[in-house]
C-alpha positions in Angstrom: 14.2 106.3 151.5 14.4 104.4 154.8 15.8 100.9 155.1 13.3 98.7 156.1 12.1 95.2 157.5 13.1 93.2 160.5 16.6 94.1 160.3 16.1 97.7 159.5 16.8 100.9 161.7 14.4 101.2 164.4 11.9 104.4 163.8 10.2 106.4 166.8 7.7 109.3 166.3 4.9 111.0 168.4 1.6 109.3 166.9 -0.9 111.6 168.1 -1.5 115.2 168.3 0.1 117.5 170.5 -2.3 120.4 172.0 -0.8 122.5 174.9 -2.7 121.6 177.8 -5.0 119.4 175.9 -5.0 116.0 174.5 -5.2 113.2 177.7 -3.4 111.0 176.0 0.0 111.4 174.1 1.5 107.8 172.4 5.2 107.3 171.1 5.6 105.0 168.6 9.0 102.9 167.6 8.8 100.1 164.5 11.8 97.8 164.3 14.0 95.2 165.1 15.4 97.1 168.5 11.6 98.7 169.5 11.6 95.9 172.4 14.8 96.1 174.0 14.7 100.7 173.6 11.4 99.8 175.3 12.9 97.6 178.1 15.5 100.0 178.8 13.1 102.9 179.4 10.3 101.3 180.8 9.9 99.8 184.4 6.6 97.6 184.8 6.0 97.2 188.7 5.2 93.8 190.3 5.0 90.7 188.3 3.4 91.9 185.2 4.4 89.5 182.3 6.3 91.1 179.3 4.1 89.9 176.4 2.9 90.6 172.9 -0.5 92.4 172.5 -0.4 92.9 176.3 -1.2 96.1 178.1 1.9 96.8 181.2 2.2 99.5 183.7 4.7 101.4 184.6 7.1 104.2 184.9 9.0 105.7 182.3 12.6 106.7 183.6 15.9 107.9 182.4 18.3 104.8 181.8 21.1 106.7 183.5 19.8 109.1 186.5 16.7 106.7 186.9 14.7 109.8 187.3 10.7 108.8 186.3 9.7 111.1 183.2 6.2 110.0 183.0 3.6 107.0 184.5 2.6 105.3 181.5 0.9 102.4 179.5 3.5 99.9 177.0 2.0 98.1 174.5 4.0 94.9 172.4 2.9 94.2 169.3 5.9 91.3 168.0 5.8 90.9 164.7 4.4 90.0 162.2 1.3 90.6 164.2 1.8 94.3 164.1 1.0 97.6 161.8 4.6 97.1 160.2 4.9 93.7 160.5 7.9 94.9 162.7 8.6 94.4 166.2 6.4 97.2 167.4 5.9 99.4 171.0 3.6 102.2 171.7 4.6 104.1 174.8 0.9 105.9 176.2 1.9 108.6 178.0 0.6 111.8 179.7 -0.8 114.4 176.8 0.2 118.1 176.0 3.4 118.9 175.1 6.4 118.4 177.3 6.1 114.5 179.0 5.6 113.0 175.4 8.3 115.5 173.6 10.3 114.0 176.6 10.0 110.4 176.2 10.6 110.7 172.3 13.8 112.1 172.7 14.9 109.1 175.5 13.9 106.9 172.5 16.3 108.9 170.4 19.0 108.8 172.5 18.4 105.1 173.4 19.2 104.2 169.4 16.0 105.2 167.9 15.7 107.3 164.6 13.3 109.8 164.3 10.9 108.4 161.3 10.0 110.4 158.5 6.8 111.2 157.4 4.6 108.3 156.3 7.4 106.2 157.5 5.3 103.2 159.2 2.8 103.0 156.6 5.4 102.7 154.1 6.9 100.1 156.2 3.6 98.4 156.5 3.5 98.4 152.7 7.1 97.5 151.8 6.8 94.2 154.5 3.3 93.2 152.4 1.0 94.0 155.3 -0.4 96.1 153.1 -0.8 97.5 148.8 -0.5 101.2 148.1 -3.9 101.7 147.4 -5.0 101.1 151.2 -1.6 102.9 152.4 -3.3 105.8 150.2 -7.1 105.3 152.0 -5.6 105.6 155.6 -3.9 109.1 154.5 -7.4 109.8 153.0 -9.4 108.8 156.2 -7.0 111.0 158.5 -7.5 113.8 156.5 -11.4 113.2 155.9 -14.0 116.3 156.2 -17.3 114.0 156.1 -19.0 110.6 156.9 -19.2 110.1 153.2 -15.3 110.7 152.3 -14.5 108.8 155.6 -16.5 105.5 154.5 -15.4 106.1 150.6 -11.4 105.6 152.3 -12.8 102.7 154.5 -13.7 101.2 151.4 -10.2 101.7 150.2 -8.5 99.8 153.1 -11.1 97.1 152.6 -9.8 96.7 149.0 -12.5 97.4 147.2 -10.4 99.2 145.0 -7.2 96.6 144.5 -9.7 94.0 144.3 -11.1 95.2 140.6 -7.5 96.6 139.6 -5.8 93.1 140.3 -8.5 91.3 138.5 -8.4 93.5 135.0 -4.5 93.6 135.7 -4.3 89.3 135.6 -7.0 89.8 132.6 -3.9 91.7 130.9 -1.2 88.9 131.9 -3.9 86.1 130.7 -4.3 87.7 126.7 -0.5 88.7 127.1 0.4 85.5 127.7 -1.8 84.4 125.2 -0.3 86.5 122.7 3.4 86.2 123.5 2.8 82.1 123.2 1.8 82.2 119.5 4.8 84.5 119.1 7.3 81.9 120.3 5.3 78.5 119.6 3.1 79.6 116.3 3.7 76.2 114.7 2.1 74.3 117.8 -0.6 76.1 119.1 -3.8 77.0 117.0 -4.4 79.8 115.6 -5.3 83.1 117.9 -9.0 84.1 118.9 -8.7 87.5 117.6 -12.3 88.4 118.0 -11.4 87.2 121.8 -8.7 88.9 122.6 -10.5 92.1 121.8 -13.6 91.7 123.3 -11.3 90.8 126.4 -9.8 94.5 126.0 -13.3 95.9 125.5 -14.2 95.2 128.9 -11.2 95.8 130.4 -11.2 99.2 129.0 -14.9 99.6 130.3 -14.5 98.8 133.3 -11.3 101.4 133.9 -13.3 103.8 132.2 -16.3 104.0 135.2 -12.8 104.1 137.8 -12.0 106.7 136.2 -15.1 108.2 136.2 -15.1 108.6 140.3 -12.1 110.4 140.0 -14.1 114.0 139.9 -16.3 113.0 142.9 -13.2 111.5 144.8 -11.6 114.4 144.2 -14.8 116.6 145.9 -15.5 114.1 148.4 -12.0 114.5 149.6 -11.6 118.5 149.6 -14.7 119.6 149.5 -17.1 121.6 147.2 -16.0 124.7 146.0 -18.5 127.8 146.7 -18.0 131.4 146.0 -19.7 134.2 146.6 -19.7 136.7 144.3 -21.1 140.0 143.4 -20.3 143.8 142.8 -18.6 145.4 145.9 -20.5 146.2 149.0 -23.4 143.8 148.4 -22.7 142.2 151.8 -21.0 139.2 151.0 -18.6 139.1 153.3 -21.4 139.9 155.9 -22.8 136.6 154.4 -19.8 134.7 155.1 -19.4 135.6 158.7 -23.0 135.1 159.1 -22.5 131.6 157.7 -19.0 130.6 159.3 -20.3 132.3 162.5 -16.8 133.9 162.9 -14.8 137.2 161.4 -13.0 135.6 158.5 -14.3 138.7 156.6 -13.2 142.3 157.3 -16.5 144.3 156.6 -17.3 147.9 156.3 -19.9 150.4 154.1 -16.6 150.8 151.7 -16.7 149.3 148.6 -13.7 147.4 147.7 -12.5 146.1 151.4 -12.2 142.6 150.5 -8.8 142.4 148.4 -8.2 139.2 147.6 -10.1 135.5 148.4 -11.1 134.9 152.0 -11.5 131.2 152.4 -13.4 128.9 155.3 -14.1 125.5 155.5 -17.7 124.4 156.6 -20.0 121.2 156.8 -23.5 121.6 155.2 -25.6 118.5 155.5 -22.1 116.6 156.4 -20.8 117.8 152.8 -17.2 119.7 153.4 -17.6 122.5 152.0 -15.2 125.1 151.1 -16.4 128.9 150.8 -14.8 131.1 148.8 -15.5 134.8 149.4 -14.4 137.1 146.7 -13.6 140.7 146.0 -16.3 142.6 144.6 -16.2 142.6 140.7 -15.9 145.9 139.5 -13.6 148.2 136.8 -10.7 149.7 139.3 -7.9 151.5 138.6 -6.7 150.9 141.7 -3.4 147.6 140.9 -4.0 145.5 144.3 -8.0 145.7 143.7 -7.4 144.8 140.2 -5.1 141.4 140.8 -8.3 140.4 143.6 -10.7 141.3 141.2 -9.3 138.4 138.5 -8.6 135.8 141.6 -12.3 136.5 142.0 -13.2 136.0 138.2 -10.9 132.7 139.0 -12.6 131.7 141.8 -15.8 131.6 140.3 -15.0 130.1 136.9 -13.3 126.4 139.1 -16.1 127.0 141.7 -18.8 124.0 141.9 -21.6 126.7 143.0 -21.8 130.1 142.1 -23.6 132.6 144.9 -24.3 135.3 143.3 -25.0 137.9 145.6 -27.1 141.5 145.5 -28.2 144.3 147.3 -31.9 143.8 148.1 -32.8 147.4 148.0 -30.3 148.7 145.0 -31.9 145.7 143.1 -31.0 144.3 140.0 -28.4 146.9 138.4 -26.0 146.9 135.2 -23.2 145.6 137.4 -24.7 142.4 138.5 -25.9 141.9 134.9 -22.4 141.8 133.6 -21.0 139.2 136.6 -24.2 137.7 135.9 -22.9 136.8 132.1 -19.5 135.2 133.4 -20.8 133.0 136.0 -24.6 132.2 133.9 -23.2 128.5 133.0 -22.0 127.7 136.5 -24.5 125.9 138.8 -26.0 129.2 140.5 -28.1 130.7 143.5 -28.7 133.9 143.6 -29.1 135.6 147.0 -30.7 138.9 147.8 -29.0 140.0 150.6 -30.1 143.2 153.4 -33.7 142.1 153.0 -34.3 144.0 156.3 -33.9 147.5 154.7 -37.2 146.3 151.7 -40.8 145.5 152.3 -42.2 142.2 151.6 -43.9 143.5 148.8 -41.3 145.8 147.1 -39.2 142.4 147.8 -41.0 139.8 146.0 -41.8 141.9 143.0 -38.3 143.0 142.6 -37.5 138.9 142.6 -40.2 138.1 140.2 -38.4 141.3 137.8 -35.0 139.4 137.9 -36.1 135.9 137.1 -38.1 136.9 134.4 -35.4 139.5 133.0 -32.8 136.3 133.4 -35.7 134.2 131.6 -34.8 131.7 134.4 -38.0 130.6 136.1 -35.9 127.8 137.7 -33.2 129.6 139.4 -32.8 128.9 142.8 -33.1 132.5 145.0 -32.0 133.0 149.0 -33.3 135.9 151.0 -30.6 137.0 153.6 -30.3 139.7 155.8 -26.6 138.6 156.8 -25.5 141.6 158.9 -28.5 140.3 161.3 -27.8 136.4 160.9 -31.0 135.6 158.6 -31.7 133.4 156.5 -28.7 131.2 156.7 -30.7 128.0 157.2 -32.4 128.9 154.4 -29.1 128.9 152.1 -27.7 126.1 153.6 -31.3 124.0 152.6 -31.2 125.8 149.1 -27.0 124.8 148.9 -28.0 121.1 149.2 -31.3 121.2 147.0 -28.6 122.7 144.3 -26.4 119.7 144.7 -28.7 117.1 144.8 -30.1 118.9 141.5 -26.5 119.5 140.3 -25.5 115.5 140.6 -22.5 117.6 142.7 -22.3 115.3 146.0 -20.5 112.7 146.1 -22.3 110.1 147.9 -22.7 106.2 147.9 -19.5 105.7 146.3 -18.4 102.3 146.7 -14.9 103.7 144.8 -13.2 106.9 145.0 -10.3 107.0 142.8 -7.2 109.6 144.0 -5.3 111.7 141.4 -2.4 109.7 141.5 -4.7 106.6 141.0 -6.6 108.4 138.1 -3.4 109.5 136.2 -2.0 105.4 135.8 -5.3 104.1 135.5 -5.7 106.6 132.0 -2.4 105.7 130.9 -3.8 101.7 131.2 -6.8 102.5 129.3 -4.5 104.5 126.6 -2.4 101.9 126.4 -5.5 98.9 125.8 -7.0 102.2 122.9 -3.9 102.3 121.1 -3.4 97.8 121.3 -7.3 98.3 119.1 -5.6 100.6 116.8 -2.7 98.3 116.0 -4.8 95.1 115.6 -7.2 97.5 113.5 -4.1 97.9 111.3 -3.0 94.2 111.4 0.4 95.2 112.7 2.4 92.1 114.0 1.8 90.6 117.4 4.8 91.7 118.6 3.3 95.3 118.5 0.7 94.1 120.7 2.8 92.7 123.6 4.0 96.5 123.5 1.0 98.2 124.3 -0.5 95.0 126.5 2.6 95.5 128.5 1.9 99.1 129.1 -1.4 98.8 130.5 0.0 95.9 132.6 2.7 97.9 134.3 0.2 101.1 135.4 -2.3 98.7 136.6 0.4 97.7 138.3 1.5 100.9 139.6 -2.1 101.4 141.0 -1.3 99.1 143.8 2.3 99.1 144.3 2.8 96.0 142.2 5.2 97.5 140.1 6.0 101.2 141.6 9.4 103.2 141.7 11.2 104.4 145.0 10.1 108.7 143.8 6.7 107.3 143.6 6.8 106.4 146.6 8.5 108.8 148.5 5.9 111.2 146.8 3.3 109.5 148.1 4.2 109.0 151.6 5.8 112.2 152.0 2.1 113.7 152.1 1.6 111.6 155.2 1.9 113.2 159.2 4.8 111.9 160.8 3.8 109.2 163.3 1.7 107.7 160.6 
């Protein structure tokens, strides 16, 4: 891991995408105790303009030895501690694309700079105290965010609203453990302990960790999306559907059965919900190995799927096939789409739809007609996709707290830890027993916000970050 803090190396990295010729703006960024005086020797500032923190200069970037001007540019100081770091910090706004900001990273190189690793500042900023790990985690979160809703569930992050709680409940632990450990070492002085206290105390600790943990499913779908796959017996047009819906050729289609071999994937907004499509290969018995090894990623697919499409031919109608994909994906949340609705009448249509529901003895089940090979009735699915997850409690809205993985993991270790303190006062083990499992809890609460976190933790979490970030 990087050395850091004001007497650190100093870090540079490109902070903003790089699009050939796109992108109007292209910013280096360097983070230590030599940022200012690379910066001086790169950058010339015209006139009389006064070198200052959190002022905007002017100027020309040039090459310290032949003088020759790179690029006309913006420099902005941010001294610390007033900076993202809490380093010395200088951003370098230069022309976009790819070549004038490539260049004027490498005369920071050269100059003394090191090229920071991924994550690099934001670790920084949480190593100098600027920041705790849970908000380092929310501004990877709101980078990478697909919606409103997961971008104001990480905003909420960075504001605290998660460390808040977690600090509280963690000094709740150091209060009873301190509690405890006092009648261990001064038993004679103090009176006796409030053991009906000290568990209600735990209770509501544990209570309140277990609704964090309980966002952790939502987080996790706020975050990358819901999971839809379309499925159905080959040649039902589901990869008609998908085009249709992603308005692009993700999906090879023909009139052969079997052309989709494995699971085409494609990322879409519905109602600003991410939401990731999975098309599948059509289920069927094959001999054939490669349609075989699709055919279980599509049996996969639809088992971890949110929402189940389950897609038939209009005209061929209900058939023996679709019963028996119909029995592996029956206790998945489900719409069923009848798809090439142009080649049936309205009549023949509706009564065939009426047949189905009342052979599935599902009165309720949500139906789509498409004709995807002519682009209809995708508003249609997209309206019934929504009325599904509002029905389904699947969205993952108005959540003040969004818990991560990581965050979930150490959070269930805390609440283990305060289960298995019940079990030993249940079985009137010695107090010292008790500081051992108070302690536990204590140190993943800890870990939650960095309090008490180890250098692979950390360079596992940070190492998921973009470089520049």
């Amino acid at each position: 891991m990087a050395e850091t803090g004001s007497g650190g190396e100093t870090i540079a990295a490109i902070a903003t995408a790089i699009v050939p010729q796109q992108g109007s703006i292209g910013i280096v960024r360097l983070s230590g105790s030599q940022a200012q005086a690379i910066a001086k020797l790169l950058f010339n500032a015209p006139g009389r303009q006064a070198w200052e923190s959190h002022r905007i200069l002017y100027g020309y970037i040039r090459h310290p030895q032949t003088q020759q001007v790179v690029d006309e540019a913006l420099l902005l100081l941010m001294l610390a501690p007033r900076s993202y770091t809490r380093e010395d910090v200088v951003e370098l706004h230069c022309h976009g694309g790819i070549i004038a900001v490539q260049q004027v990273l490498q005369l920071c190189l050269e100059a003394g700079a090191r090229l920071a690793q991924p994550g690099e500042f934001t670790l920084r900023a949480f190593l100098n105290g600027r920041i705790d790990l849970t908000q380092a985690e929310s501004i990877a979160e709101l980078v990478g965010s697909q919606s409103q809703a997961a971008a104001l569930a990480a905003l909420a992050g960075l504001q605290g609203k998660l460390a808040t709680p977690i600090r509280q409940l963690r000094a709740t632990c150091l209060d009873v453990l301190a509690e405890i450990e006092a009648r261990i070492d001064f038993e004679e002085d103090l009176p006796p302990l409030n053991v009906p206290d000290i568990i209600s105390q735990v209770n509501q600790i544990s209570a309140e960790l277990s609704i964090l943990i309980e966002t952790a499913e939502k987080g996790e779908r706020l975050r990358s999306g819901l999971k839809v796959a379309i499925v159905g017996r080959p040649n039902v047009g589901k990869s008609s559907l998908l085009n249709a819906w992603s308005q692009s050729d993700r999906a090879i289609v023909t009139d052969l059965p079997g052309t989709t071999r494995d699971v085409v994937e494609s990322q879409l907004v519905v109602g600003g919900i991410p939401v990731q499509v999975l098309d599948t290969a059509g289920i069927r018995n094959s001999e054939d190995q490669v349609e075989k090894i699709g055919i279980e990623r599509s049996r996969s697919a639809a088992k971890l799927a949110d929402l189940v499409l389950l897609t038939i031919d209009a005209e061929a109608g209900w058939t023996e096939s679709d019963q028996e994909i119909y029995q592996q994906v029956k206790h998945r949340p489900l719409i069923l789409i009848l798809n090439k609705i142009d080649r049936v009448s309205v009549n023949e249509l509706d009564s065939k739809v009426q047949e189905i529901l009342a052979k599935l003895n599902r009165e309720n089940l949500l139906t789509v007609q498409t004709a995807a090979a002519l682009n209809q009735g995708i508003s249609e699915l997209e309206t019934t996709i929504l009325t599904a997850i509002n029905a389904g409690n699947l969205q993952a809205e108005n959540l003040d707290i969004a818990i991560n993985q990581r965050q979930a993991s150490v959070i269930t270790r805390a609440k283990i830890a305060l289960d298995q303190m019940k079990t030993t006062i249940d079985n009137q083990l010695p107090l010292d027993f008790w500081t051992i499992d108070l302690r536990d809890a204590v140190q993943a609460l800890g870990e939650v916000t960095g309090e008490e976190v180890t250098e692979s933790v950390l360079d596992r979490i940070f190492s998921r970050f973009c470089i520049g970030k």
